[in-house]
Every structure is written in C-alpha cells, then in structure tokens.
C-alpha positions as CSV (number, residue, x, y, z in Angstrom):
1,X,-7.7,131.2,162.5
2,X,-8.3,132.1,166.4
3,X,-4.4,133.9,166.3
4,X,-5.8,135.8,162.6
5,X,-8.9,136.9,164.6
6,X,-6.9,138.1,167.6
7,X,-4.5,139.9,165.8
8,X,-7.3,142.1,163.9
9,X,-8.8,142.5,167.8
10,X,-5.2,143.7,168.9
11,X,-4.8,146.0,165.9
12,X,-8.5,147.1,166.2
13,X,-7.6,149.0,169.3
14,X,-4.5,150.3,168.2
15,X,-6.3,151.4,164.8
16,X,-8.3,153.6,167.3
17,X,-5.4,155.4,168.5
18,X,-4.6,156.0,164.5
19,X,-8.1,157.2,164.0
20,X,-7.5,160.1,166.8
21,X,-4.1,161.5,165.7
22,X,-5.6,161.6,162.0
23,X,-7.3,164.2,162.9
24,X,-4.7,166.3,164.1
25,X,-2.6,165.2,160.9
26,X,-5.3,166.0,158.5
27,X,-6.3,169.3,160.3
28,X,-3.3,171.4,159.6
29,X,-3.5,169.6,155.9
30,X,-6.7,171.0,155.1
31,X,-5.7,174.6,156.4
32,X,-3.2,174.4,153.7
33,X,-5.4,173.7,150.7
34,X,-6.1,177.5,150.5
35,X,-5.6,178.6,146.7
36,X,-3.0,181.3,147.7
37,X,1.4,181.0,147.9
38,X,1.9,179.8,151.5
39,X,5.3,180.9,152.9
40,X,6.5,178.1,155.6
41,X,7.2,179.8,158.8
42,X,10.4,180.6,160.0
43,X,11.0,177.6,162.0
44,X,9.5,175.3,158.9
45,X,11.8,177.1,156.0
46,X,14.1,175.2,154.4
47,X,17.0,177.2,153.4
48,X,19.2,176.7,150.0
49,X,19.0,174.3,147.3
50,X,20.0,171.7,149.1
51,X,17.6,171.7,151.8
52,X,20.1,172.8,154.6
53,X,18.3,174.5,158.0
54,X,20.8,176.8,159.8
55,X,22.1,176.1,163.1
56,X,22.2,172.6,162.3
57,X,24.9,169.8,162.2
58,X,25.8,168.7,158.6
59,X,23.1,167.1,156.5
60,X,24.9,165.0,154.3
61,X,28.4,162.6,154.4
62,X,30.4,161.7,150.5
63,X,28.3,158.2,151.4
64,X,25.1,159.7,151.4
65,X,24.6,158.8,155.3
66,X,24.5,161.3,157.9
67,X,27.2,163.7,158.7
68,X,28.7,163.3,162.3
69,X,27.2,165.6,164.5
70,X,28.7,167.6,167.5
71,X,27.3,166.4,171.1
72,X,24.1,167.6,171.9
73,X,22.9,168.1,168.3
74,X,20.3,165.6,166.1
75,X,21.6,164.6,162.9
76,X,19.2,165.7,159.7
77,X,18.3,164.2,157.5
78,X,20.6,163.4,154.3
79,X,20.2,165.4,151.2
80,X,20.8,163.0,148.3
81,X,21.1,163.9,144.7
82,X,19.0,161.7,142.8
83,X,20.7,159.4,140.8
84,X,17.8,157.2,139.2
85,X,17.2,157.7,135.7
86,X,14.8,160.6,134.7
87,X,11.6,159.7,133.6
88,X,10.7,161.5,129.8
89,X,7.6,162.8,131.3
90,X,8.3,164.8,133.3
91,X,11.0,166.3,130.9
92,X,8.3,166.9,128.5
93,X,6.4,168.5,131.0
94,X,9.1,171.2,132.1
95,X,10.1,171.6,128.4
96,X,5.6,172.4,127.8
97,X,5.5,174.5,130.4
98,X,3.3,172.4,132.8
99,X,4.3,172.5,136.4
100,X,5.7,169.3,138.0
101,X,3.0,167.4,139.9
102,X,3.6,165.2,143.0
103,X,1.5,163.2,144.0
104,X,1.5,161.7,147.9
105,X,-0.3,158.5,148.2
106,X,-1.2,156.9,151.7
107,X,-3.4,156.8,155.2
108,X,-3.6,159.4,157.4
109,X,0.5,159.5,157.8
110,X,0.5,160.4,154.0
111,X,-2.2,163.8,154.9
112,X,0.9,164.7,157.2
113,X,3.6,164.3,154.5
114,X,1.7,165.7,151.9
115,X,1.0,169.1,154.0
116,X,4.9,169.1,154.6
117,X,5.7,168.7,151.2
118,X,3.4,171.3,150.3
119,X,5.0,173.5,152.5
120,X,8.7,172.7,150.8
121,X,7.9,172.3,147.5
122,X,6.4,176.0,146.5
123,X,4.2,177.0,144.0
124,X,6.3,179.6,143.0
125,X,8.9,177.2,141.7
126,X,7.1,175.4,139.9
127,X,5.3,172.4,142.0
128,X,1.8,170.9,142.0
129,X,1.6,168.9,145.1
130,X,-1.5,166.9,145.6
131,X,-3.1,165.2,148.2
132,X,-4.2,161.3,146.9
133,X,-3.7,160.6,150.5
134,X,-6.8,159.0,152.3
135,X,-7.5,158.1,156.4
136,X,-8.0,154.4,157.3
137,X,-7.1,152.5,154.0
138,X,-3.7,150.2,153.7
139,X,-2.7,147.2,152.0
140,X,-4.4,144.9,154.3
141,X,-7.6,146.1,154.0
142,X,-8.1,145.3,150.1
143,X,-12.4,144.2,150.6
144,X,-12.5,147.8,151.5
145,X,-10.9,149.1,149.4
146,X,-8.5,148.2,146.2
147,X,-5.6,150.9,146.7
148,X,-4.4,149.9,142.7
149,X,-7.8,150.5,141.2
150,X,-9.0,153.4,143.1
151,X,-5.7,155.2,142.4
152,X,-5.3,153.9,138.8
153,X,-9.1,155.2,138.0
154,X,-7.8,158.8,139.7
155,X,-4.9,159.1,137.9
156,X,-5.9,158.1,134.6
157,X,-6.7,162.1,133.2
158,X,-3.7,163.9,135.3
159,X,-0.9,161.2,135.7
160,X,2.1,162.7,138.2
161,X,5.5,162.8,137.4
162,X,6.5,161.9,141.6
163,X,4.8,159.7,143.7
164,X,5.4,159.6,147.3
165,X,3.8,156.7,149.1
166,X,3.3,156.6,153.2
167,X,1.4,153.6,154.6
168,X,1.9,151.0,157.2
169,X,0.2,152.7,160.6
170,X,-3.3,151.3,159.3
171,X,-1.5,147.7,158.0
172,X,-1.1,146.2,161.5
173,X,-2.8,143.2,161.5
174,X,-3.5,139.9,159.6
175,X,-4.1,139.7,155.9
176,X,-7.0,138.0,154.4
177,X,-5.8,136.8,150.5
178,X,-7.0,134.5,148.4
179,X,-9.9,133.3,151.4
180,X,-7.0,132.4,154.1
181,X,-6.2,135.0,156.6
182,X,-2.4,135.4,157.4
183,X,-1.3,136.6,160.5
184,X,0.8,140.2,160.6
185,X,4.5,139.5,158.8
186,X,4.2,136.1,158.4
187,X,5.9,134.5,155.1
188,X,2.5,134.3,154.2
189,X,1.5,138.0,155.1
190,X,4.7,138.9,153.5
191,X,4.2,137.4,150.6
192,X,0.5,138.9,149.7
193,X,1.5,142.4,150.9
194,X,4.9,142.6,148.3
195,X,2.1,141.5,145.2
196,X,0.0,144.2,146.4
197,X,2.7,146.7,146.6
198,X,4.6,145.5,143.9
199,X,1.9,145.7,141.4
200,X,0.9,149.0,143.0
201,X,4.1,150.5,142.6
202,X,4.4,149.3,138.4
203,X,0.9,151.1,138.2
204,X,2.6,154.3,138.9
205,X,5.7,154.1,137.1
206,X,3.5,153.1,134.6
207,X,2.4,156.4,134.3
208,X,5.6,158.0,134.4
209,X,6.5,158.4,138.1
210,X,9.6,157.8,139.8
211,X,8.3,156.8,143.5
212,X,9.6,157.4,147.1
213,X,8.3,155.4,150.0
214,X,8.1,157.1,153.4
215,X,9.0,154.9,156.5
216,X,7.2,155.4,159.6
217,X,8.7,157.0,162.7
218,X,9.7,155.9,166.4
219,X,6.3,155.3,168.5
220,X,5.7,155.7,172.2
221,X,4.1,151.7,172.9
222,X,7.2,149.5,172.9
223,X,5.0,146.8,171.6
224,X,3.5,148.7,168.8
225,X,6.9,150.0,167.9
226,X,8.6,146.4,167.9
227,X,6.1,146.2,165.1
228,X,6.5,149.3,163.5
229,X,10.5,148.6,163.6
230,X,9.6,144.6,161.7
231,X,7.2,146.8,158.9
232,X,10.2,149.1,158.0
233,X,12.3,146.3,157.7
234,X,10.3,144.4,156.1
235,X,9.3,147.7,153.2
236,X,13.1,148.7,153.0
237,X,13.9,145.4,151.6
238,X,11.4,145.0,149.5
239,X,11.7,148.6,147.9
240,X,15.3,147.7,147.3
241,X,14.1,145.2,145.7
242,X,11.8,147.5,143.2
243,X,14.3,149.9,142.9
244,X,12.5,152.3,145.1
245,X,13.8,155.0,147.3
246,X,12.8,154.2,150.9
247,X,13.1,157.1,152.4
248,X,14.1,157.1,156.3
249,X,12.4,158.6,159.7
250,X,13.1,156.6,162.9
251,X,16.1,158.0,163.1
252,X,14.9,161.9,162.7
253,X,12.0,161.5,165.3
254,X,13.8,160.3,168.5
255,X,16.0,162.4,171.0
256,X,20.3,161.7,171.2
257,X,20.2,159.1,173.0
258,X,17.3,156.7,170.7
259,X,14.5,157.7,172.5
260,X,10.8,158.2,171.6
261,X,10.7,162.2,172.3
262,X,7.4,164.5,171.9
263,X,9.6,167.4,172.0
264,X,13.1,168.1,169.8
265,X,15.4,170.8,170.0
266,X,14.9,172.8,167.1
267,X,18.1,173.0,165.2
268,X,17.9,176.4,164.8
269,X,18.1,177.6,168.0
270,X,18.1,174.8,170.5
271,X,14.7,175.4,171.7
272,X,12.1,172.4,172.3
273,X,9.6,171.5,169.5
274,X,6.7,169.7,169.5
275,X,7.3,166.9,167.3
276,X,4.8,164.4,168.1
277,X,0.7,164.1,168.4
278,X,-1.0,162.9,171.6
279,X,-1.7,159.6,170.9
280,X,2.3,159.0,170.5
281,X,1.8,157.2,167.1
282,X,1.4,160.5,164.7
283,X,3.7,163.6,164.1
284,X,3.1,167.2,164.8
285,X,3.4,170.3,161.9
286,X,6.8,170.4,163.0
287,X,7.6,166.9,163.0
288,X,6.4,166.0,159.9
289,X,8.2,168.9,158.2
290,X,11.6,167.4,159.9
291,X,11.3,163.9,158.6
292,X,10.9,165.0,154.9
293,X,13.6,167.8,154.5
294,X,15.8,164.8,153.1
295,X,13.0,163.9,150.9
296,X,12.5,167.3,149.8
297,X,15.8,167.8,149.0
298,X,16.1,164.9,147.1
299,X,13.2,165.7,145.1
300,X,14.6,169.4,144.3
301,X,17.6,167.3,142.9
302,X,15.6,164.8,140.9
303,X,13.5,167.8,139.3
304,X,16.7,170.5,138.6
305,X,18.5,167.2,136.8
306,X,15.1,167.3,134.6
307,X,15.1,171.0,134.4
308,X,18.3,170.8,132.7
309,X,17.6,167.9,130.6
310,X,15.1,169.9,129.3
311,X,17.1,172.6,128.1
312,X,17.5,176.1,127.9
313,X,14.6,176.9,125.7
314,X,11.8,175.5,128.3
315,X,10.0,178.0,129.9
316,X,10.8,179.0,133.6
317,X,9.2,177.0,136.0
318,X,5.4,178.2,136.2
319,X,3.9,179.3,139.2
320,X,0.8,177.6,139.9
321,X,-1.8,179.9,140.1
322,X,-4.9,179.8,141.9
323,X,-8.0,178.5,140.8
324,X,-9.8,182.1,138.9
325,X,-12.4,183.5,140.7
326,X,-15.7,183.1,139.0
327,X,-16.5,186.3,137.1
328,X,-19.7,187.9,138.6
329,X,-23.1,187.2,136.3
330,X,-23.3,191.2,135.1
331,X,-27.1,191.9,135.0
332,X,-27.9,194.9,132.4
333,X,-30.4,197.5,133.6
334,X,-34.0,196.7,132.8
335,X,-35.1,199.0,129.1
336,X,-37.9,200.9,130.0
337,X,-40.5,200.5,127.2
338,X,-41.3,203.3,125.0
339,X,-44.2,205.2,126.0
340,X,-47.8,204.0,124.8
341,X,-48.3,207.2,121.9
342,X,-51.3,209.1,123.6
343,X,-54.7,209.3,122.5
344,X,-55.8,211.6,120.1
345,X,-57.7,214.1,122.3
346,X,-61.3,214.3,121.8
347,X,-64.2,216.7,122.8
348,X,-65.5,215.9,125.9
349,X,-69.4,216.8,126.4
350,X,-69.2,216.6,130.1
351,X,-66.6,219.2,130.1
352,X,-68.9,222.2,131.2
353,X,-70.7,220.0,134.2
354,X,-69.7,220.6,137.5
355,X,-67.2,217.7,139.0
356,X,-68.9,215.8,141.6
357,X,-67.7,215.9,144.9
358,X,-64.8,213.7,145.8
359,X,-65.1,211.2,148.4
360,X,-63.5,211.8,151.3
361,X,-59.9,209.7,152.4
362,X,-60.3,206.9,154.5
363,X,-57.9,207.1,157.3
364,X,-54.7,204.5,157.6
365,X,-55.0,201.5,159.2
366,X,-53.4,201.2,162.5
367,X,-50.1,199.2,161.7
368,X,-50.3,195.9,163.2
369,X,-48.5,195.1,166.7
370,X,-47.0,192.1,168.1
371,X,-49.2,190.6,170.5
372,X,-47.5,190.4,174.2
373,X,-45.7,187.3,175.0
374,X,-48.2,184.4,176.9
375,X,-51.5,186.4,175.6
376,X,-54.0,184.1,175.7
377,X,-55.2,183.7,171.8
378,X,-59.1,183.5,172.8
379,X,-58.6,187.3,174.1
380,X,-56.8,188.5,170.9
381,X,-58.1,189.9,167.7
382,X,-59.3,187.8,164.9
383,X,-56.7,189.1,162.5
384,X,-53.8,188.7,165.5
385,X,-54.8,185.0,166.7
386,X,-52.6,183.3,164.1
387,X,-49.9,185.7,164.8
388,X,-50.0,184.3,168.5
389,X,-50.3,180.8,167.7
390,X,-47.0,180.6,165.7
391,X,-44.7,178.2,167.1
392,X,-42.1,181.2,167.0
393,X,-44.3,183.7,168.0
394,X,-42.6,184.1,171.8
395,X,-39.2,184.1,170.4
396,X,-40.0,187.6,168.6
C-alpha cells in the first residue's frame, strides 16, 4: 500500500508538468475551432494523396516500415493503406451525403492530435473532425471519471465513423480497481487497464468506428521516459491484441542519432523546428503535425477505399460548412395611427374678446456642472451634494 501511495506522489509531480504543457497543446487547438476552411501553413501542408512532404526521405518501404533514409535526414512516418475491413457506416454515410466524422478521444496529448488532424484532414474534402479530447482524465483515474460512460452518453446522437484515441501522459501511476490499489504496470495494473480499454474500445466499434491508438513520444526525464517507453509497449501489445492500429511516435520525435530533441530539421528545407513544449513532455504545432502525417495518410486511405465502395452515384465529398450566422431579428417601422377625425367646429362666444395677455417665458435653467474634484459637500448646492458624494464622482 505505502509503494501505491508513493507512486501516485511520484506521478503527482510529474502530472504537474502535464498540467503546464496542456496549455500550450490546447491553446493552438482552440485557435482552430474557428468556423471557417483553415489552410495549414506551408511548413504544416501535407502534399499528395499519400501524405508525402517534399524534401523528404521516402515515407514508406513494400513492408510498410520506413524507407531508408540518406545521412543526415529523419525518416517519416509510413503511409499505410488501410487494410482492415470497412465499416458499413461509414459507407452509408458517403453514399447519404453526410461528411465523414472523426472523432479524437484522449488527455491533453489527444487536444494536440486532434488540432493536427484538423489541420490534415480539410473540410473541403469532406471531413468532420471533432475534439472528444479532454485535459487530466486517463484510464487510471476511473472515480473521476468513467472514460466508457461519459463518451458512450456523448456519442449516442452523432456516432463517428474514426476514432482516434491518445492517452497515457495522465496514466502514470497506480490503479485503484475493485478496492486494491495496483502499482503502475504491474500484472495487476496491467490487467485492470486492458478491461478498461478493451471494453472502451468495443464501445466504439460498437458504434461503427474503426479506431487508431496514438503512442506517446520520446521525453526529456530519462526516468519518465523509461516509463513512457514500458506504457507503449505495454498498449502496442495489447492493441494487437484488439485488432487495433497502434499508431507510432518515438521514433518521429527524436533527432538521428535517438535523441530527445526540442528542435528538428524540417524536411523541407533543413532548417530547425520547434518540435517540443517546455516542460519536455508535450509537442509543439509543428511537432504534433509530424507525428500524425502517417496517421493521416492512413486515414485518407481507409476513407477513399469507402469512397469507392460507395460507388459512383454518392455525392462528392461535402464540404462542411460553417455553422449559419443567425439571421438578424428585422423590426418593421412603427404604423403611425390614423389621425383622431377633428371636431366639428363650433361657434365660439368668446371669439370677439380681447386675448389676455400671455405670460411671459421663464428663462432656461442654467445646465448643471460637475462639481470640482475634493469640493467639500457641506459647501455645494443642495441639488449638487449627491452628485459629489458618488463613490465615482472624482473619477469623472
């Protein structure tokens, strides 16, 4: 029980560190909600179908591994066609018109994939991708909050037809299950984390989704990272296991020779990019966008294979449009009422008196000044005291 306890110490601090580079994840996320196309910078397109930047070493080998790379280059990420079955939903959506949703799912790593999907994955072809990504949550940290139910009660009106899942940064630390607390990637911990994931995982194929799972990247703390390197491990087997796409970073986030590296050479043109937040544990714009080429690529592949399962009658891919504008409330011009019909005009027997003299106009009223700032109240006049005692009165 004392080596539970210290582990959620150990993993408290770290989880502080988390806590600071989520903001810098979620901050260029939330820039990107805006309900307009965004084109990616130049350094952030991806060009061709396949996902392939130029400048760079070959993404892809026949095995679906990295290509070999020339000295002094990074490899890419691979490009892999997709060769899972397609689900029927998300044929029946292309074939109806609907645009195809994906959904990112995770802590506050999943805000920085999400924002580089949304970035690869355009509008204007015909993707929806949404944010279902939330700061702070994991599998370990089910009293706070169940990550099935909350999702499953989310979903249930506007299922998505690919789910991309990111967590692990926030899952650091013991396990409490069935009132015993397990101790991080134990057989026990193990165990309790695959039932959670597992059953999270048949909750959205469930509803139709084929699902990705995002490792996380190299860190700067060698100790952290010797942990980081054990949760990858221990999610790539287990999503083989499901029949899940684990989808690879480590290897795209450190410099030629295996090193944690803030800044990359952009393959482009060779010049450094920052790849990496502060606190060494999240990923930059850039950095994010780098990891998930592959991943975009491959889910570019999964949804053309749909497209053309669906047929040459569906309807080009849509572009999602933004959310209308709310019309302005029109308000019509006030009717004047008709005019009151006059009274019939009657003989006055005053008429031939003389009018009596009119009174005389009394002059304006002097218009009212503000009294000088510090006059004492007891030295104003009566109608100007009040004016003086206002609390705002010597900000005027």
């Amino acid at each position: 029980m004392k080596s539970a306890l210290f582990l959620f110490d150990r993993t408290a601090v770290l989880f502080l560190g988390v806590a600071a580079g989520a903001a810098i994840g979620y901050a260029f996320g939330v820039r990107q909600q805006v309900e307009v196309p965004v084109a990616a910078p130049s350094e952030l397109a991806v060009a061709g179908p396949e996902g392939a930047v130029p400048g760079a070493a070959p993404a892809t080998a026949p095995d679906g591994k990295p290509a070999p790379v020339a000295p002094g280059q990074l490899p890419q990420p691979p490009v892999v066609a997709e060769n899972r079955p397609i689900q029927p939903g998300i044929v029946n959506a292309i074939a109806a018109g609907r645009p195809v949703r994906v959904g990112v799912f995770g802590d506050s790593f999943g805000d920085g994939i999400w924002s580089a999907l949304y970035n690869q994955l355009s509008r204007k072809a015909g993707y929806q991708v949404i944010k279902y990504s939330q700061q702070a949550t994991g599998f370990t940290r089910y009293k706070t909050l169940n990550l099935e139910q909350h999702d499953r009660a989310r979903l249930a009106d506007a299922p998505v037809d690919v789910a991309v899942i990111s967590f692990g940064a926030n899952d650091m630390m013991g396990v409490a299950d069935g009132g015993h607390v397990y101790a991080l990637l134990t057989p026990n911990w193990k165990a309790a984390i695959a039932r959670r994931v597992t059953s999270y995982v048949a909750m959205l194929r469930s509803q139709g989704a084929i699902v990705y799972w995002v490792g996380l990247p190299k860190m700067r703390e060698a100790a952290y990272d010797a942990d980081v390197v054990r949760m990858n491990a221990f999610y790539r087997d287990l999503m083989g296991r499901l029949g899940v796409a684990f989808i690879e970073t480590a290897p795209y986030s450190v410099d030629a020779d295996g090193r944690y590296a803030a800044y990359l050479p952009d393959p482009a043109t060779g010049k450094p990019q920052l790849m990496r937040a502060n606190d060494g544990i999240h990923m930059s714009m850039n950095g994010y966008v780098r990891i998930t080429r592959g991943l975009a690529g491959r889910i570019r592949s999964y949804v053309d294979q749909a497209r053309g399962q669906a047929g040459d009658g569906a309807p080009p891919p849509p572009a999602v449009a933004p959310a209308p504008l709310p019309t302005p409330l029109v308000v019509p011009p006030p009717v004047k009422p008709a005019p009151a019909p006059k009274a019939p005009r009657m003989e006055d027997p005053l008429a031939d008196l003389p009018e009596p003299p009119k009174a005389a106009k009394a002059p304006p009223p002097e218009p009212a000044m503000a009294p000088a700032k510090g006059a004492p109240a007891d030295l104003l006049p009566p109608e100007m005291r009040d004016e003086a005692t206002r609390p705002d009165a010597d900000r005027r």
